[in-house]
C-alpha positions as CSV (number, residue, x, y, z in Angstrom):
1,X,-4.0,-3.4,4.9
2,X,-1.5,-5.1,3.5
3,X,-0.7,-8.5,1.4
4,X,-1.3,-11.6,3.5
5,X,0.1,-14.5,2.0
6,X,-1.4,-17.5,1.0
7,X,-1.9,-19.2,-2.2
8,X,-5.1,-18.1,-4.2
9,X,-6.2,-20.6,-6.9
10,X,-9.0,-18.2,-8.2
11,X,-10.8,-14.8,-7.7
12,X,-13.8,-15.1,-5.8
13,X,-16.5,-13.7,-7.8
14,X,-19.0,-13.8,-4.5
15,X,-18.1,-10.9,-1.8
16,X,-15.7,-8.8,-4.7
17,X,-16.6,-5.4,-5.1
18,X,-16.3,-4.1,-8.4
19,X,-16.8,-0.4,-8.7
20,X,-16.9,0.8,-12.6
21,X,-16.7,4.0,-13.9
22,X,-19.0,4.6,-16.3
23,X,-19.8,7.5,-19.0
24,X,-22.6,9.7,-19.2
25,X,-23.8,10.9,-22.5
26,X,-23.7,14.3,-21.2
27,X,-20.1,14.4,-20.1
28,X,-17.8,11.7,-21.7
29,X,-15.4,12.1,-24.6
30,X,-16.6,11.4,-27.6
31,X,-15.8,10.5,-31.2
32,X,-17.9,10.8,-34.3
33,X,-20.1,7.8,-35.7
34,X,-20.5,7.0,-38.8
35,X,-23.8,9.0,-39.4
36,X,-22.1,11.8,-38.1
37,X,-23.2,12.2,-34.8
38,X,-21.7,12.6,-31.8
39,X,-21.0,8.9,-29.5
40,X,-19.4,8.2,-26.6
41,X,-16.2,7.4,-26.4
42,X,-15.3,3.7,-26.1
43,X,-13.2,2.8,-22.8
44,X,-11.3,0.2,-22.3
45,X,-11.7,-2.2,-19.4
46,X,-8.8,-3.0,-17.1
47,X,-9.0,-4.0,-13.9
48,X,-7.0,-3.7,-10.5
49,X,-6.3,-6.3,-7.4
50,X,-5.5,-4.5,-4.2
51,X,-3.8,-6.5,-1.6
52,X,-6.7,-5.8,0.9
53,X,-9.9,-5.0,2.4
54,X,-11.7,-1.9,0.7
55,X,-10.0,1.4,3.3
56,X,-8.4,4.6,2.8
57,X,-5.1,2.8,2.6
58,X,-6.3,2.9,-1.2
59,X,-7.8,6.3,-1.4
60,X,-5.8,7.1,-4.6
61,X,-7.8,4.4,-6.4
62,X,-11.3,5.1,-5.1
63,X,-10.8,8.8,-5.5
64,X,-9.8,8.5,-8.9
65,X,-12.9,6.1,-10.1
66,X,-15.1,8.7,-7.8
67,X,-14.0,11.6,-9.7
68,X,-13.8,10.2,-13.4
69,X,-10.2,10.8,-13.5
70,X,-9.8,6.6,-14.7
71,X,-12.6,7.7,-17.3
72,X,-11.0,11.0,-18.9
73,X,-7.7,8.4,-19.2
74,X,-9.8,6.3,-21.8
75,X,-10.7,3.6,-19.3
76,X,-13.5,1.4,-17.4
77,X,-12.4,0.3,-14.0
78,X,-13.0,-2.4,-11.7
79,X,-11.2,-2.3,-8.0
80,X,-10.8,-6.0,-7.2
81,X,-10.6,-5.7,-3.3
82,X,-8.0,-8.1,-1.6
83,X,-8.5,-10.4,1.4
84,X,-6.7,-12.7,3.6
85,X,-6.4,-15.7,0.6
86,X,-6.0,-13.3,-2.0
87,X,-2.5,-13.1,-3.2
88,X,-2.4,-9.9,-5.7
89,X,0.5,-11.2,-7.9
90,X,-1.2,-14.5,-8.4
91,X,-4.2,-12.7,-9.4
92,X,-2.0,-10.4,-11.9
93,X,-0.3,-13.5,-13.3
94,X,-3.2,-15.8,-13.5
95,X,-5.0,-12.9,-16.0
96,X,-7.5,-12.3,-13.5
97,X,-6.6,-8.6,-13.4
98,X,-4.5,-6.5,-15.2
99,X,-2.5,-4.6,-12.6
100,X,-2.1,-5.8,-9.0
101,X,-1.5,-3.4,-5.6
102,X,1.4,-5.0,-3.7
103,X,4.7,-4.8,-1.5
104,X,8.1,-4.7,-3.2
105,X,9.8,-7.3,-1.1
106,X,7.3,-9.8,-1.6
107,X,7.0,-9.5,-5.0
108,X,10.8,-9.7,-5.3
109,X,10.4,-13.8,-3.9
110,X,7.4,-13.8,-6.4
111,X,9.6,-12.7,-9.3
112,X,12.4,-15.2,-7.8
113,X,10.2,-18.2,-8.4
114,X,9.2,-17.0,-12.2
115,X,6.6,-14.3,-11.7
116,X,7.0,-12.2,-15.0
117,X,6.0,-8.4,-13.5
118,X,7.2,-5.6,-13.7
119,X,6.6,-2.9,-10.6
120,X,5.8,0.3,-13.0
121,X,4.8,2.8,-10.4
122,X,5.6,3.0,-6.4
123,X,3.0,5.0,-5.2
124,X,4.2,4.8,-1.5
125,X,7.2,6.2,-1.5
126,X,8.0,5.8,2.4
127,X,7.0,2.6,4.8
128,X,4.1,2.7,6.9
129,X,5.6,0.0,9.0
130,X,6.0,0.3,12.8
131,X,7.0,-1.6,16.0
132,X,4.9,-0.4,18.7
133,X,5.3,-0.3,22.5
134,X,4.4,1.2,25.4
135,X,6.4,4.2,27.0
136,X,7.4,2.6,30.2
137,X,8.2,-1.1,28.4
138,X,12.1,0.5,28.1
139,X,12.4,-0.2,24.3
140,X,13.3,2.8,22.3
141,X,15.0,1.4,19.4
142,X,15.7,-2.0,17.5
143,X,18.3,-2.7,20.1
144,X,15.9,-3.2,23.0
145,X,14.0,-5.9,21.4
146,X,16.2,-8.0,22.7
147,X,14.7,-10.3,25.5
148,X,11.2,-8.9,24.5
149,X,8.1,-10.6,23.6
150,X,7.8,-9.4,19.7
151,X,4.8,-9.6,17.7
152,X,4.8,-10.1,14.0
153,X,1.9,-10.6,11.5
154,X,4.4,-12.6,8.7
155,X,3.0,-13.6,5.8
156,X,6.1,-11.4,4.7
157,X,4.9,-8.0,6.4
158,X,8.1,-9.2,9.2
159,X,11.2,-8.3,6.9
160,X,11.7,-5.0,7.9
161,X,11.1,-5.8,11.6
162,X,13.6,-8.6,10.7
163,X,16.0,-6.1,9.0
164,X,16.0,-3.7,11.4
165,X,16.9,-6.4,14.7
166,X,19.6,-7.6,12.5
167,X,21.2,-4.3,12.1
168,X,21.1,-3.6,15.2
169,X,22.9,-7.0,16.1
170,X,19.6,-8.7,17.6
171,X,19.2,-12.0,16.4
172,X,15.7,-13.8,16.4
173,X,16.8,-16.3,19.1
174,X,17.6,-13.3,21.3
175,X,13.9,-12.7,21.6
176,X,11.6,-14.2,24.4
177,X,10.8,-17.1,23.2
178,X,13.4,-17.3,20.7
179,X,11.4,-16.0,17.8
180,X,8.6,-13.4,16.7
181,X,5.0,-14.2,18.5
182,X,2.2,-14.8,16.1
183,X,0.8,-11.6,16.3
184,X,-3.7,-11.6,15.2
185,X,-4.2,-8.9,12.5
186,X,-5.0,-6.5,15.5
187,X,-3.7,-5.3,18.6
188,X,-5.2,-6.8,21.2
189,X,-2.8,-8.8,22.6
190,X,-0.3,-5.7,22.9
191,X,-3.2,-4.2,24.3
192,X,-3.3,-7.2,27.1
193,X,0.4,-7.3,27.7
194,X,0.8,-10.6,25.9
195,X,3.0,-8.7,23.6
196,X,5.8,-6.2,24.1
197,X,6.7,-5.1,20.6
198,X,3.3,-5.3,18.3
199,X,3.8,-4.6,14.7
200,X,1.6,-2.0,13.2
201,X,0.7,0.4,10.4
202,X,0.8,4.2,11.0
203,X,-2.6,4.3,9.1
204,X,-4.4,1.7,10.9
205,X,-2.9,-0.4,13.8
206,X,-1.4,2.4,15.5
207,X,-4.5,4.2,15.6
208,X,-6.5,1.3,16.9
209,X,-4.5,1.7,19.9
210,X,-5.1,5.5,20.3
211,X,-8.8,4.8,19.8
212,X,-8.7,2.2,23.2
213,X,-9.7,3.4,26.9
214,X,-6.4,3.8,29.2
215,X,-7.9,2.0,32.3
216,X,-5.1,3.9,34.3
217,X,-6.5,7.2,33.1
218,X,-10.3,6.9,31.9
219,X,-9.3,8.6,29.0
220,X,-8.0,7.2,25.2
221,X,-4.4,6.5,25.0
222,X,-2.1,8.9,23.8
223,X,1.2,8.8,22.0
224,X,3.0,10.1,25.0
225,X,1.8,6.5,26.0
226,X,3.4,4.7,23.2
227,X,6.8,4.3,21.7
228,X,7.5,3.5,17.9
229,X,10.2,2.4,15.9
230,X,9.6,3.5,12.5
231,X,11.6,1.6,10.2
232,X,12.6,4.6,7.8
233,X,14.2,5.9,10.9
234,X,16.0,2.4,11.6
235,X,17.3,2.7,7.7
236,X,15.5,-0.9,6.9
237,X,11.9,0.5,5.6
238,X,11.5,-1.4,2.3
239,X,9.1,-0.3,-0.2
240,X,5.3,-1.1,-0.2
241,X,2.8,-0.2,-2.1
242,X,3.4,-0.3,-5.8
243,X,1.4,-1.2,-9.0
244,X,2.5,-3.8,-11.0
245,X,1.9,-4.9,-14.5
246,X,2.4,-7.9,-16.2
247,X,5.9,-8.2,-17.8
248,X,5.2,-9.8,-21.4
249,X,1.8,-8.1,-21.9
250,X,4.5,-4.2,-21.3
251,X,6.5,-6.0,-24.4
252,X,4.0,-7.4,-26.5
253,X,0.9,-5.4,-26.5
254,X,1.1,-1.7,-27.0
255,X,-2.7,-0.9,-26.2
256,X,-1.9,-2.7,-22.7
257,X,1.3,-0.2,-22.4
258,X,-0.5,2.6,-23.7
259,X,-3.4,1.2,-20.8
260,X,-0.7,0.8,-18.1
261,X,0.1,4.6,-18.1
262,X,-3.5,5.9,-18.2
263,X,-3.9,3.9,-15.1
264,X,-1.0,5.1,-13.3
265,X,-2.0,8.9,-14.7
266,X,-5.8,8.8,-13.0
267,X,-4.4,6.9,-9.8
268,X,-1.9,9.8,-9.0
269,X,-4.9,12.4,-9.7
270,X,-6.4,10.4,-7.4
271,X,-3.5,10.6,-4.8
272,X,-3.7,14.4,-5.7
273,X,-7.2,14.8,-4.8
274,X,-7.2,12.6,-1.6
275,X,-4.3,15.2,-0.9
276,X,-6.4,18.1,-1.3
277,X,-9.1,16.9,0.5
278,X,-8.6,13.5,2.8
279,X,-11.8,14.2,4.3
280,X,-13.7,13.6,0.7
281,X,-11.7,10.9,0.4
282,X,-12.5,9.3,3.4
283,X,-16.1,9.4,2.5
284,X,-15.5,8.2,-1.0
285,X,-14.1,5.2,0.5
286,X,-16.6,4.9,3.2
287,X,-19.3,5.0,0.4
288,X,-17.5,1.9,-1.5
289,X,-18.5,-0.4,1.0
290,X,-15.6,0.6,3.8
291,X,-16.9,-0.7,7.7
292,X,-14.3,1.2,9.3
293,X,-15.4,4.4,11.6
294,X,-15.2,7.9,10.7
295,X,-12.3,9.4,12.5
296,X,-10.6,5.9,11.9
297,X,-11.1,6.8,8.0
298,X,-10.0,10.0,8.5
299,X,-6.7,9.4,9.9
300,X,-6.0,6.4,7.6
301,X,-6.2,9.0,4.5
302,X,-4.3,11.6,6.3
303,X,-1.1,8.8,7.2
304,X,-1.6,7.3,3.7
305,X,-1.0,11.1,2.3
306,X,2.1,11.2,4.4
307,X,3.2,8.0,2.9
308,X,3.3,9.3,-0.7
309,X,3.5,13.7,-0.2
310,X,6.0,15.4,-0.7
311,X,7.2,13.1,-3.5
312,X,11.0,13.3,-3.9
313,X,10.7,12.9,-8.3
314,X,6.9,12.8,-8.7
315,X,4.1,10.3,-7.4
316,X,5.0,6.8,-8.5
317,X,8.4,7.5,-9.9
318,X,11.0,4.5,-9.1
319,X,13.7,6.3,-7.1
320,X,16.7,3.8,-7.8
321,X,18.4,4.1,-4.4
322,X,15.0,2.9,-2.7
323,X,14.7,0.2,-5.2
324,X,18.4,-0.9,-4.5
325,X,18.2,-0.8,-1.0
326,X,15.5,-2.8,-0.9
327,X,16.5,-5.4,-2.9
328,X,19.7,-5.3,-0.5
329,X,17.9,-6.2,2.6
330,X,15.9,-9.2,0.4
331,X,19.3,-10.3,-0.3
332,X,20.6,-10.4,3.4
333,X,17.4,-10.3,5.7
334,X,17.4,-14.0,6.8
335,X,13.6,-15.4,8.0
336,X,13.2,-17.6,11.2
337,X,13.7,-20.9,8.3
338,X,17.3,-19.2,7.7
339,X,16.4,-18.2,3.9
340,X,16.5,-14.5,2.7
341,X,13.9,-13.4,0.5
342,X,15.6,-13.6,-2.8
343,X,19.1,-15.3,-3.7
344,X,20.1,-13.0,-7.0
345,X,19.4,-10.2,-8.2
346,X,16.1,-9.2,-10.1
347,X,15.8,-9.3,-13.8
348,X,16.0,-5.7,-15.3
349,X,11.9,-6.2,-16.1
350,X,11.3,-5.9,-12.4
351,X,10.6,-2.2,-12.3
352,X,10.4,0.7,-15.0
353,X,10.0,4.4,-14.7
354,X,8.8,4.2,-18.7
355,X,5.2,4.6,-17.9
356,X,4.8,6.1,-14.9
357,X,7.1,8.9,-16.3
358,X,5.0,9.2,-19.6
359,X,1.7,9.5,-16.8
360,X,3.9,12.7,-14.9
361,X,4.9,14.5,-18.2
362,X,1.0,14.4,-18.9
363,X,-0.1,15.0,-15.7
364,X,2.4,18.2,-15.7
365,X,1.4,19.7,-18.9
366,X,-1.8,19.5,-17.6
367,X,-1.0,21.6,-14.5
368,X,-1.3,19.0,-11.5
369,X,1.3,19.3,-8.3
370,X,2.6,15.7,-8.7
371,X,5.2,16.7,-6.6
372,X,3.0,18.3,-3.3
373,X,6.2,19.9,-2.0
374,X,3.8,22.2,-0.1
375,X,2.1,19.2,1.6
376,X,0.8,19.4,5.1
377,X,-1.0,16.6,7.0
378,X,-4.1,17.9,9.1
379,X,-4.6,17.0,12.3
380,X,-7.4,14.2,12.9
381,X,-9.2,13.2,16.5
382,X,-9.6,9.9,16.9
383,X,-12.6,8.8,18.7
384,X,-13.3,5.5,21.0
385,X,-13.7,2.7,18.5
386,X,-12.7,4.4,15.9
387,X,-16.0,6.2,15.2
């Protein structure tokens, strides 16, 4: 669900699904041979590291590889699935893949130590990031953290938690315990009481709550039983999921430029698609080897839509006051060790609208809504389990 940190020396080829698309005589582009007759077009191979497990939280990607939109670009790709030893930017910068799926602020630290990427298109435009609580704990804001047991995952997913305490004056050593609790990759230990505060993700964490008996009731939980914080509220969301390329490769090798936008053009018509229909979506995921439940799927593909629709300049464009106010809070967000993410500011090679806005201006003559101004979530039962 999101990038866990911990330093990869290699891509395990064991367990890693690779999904390719693949041409059909029938349907693909072709070009003429030298005999004269018709031949497939040749597509070029490129492949993409997510930061995590194979979900809906990468719908866009699935949907596009599902639907051939990754093949009418010109290209054959493989979605490298992430796990908890699987850094993405490692991956990217080792030349294991040629585009990695990861969150701005840790790639920031990345770029800090001499990672040359270069973010090229933020398909999440808002944080999925919460704090969650239960209605009768008395926290309401970033404020009432104060004396609370507060679950974090870290690994870097804690810096807008972080961010948001310190703007509201709430130190770490003002928590119980005088720091974040090492919060499992779950919530069952909010669910026990262990925790006060559990972080989570509006398309999964959250939900696993919802999808838990109320012992008090006999029923699931409901949000009336919940409270979140939701960092874009706070003002400290910081920007997640974004695709990145490698930085030299943009500058010195046009057919992986020319590569870099076809990729970014077939994952926002997959975004598009997994707009129009989350419910195919969830079933395109679910067929690529997903182990989540149904309605679980479900409502991760409707959140993730909410994530990126409506898009303020067009799916995956850079908008500059996100970028700089993120790259503010790396500055001054200081971790329990008292460092802040980065020191200085990032190179100029960090982001780039260049490609992704080549991918809109085609995707627009073509006739696709990359802006989804008329976007509407549905409305998605969760059942017990998630099934």
């Amino acid at each position: 669900m999101r990038g866990r940190a911990s330093v990869m020396t290699a891509v395990a080829a064991a367990g890693v699904l690779a999904l390719t698309a693949c041409s059909s005589g029938d349907d693909a582009e072709t070009t003429s041979s030298a005999s004269g007759d018709a031949a497939p077009a040749e597509l070029t191979p490129v492949s993409v590291q997510l930061q995590w497990l194979t979900q809906a939280q990468f719908a866009c990607y699935y949907s596009a590889l599902d639907q051939g939109y990754y093949e009418d670009a010109g290209l054959d790709v493989t979605i490298l699935p992430g796990a908890v030893d699987i850094v993405p930017i490692d991956v990217l910068t080792s030349g294991s893949a040629d585009f990695a799926i990861s969150w701005v602020p840790k790639v920031l630290g990345a770029i800090e130590q001499g990672a040359a990427v270069t973010n090229v298109a933020q398909i999440f435009e808002r944080s999925g990031t919460l704090q969650v609580a239960f209605a009768d704990s008395g926290i309401e804001s970033a404020a009432d953290l104060a004396g609370m047991k507060v679950g974090s995952w870290g690994y870097g997913n804690e810096w807008e938690l972080i961010a948001g305490m310190q703007a509201s004056g709430v130190t770490l050593e003002d928590l119980d315990g005088g720091s974040t609790v090492q919060q499992a990759f779950d919530m069952n230990a909010f669910i026990a009481g262990d925790i006060d505060a559990a972080q989570a993700m509006t398309y999964n964490e959250y939900a696993q709550v919802l999808e838990v008996v109320n012992p008090e009731t006999g029923e699931l939980y409901t949000e009336d039983d919940l409270v979140v914080i939701d960092w874009n509220d706070e003002g400290t969301a910081m920007l997640q999921d974004a695709i990145w390329a490698d930085s030299e490769r943009l500058a010195s090798d046009e057919d992986y430029a020319a590569s870099t936008t076809a990729f970014i053009k077939g994952t926002i018509e997959g975004c598009v698609f997994a707009k129009d229909d989350p419910q195919a979506a969830a079933d395109i995921v679910t067929a690529a080897g997903s182990t989540l439940g149904t309605s679980h799927q479900l409502w991760m593909a409707n959140e993730i839509n909410k994530l990126i629709f409506p898009s303020t300049s067009g799916v995956g464009h850079i908008n500059e006051d996100q970028w700089d106010a993120t790259v503010a809070m790396a500055l001054e967000t200081v971790n329990p060790e008292g460092s802040t993410i980065i020191t200085t500011e990032p190179p100029e090679t960090a982001y780039s609208n260049e490609y992704v806005d080549a991918a809109l201006a085609e995707l627009e003559a073509d006739g696709v809504d990359v802006m989804g101004a008329d976007y509407a979530p549905i409305e998605v039962t969760l059942n017990e389990g998630g099934e």
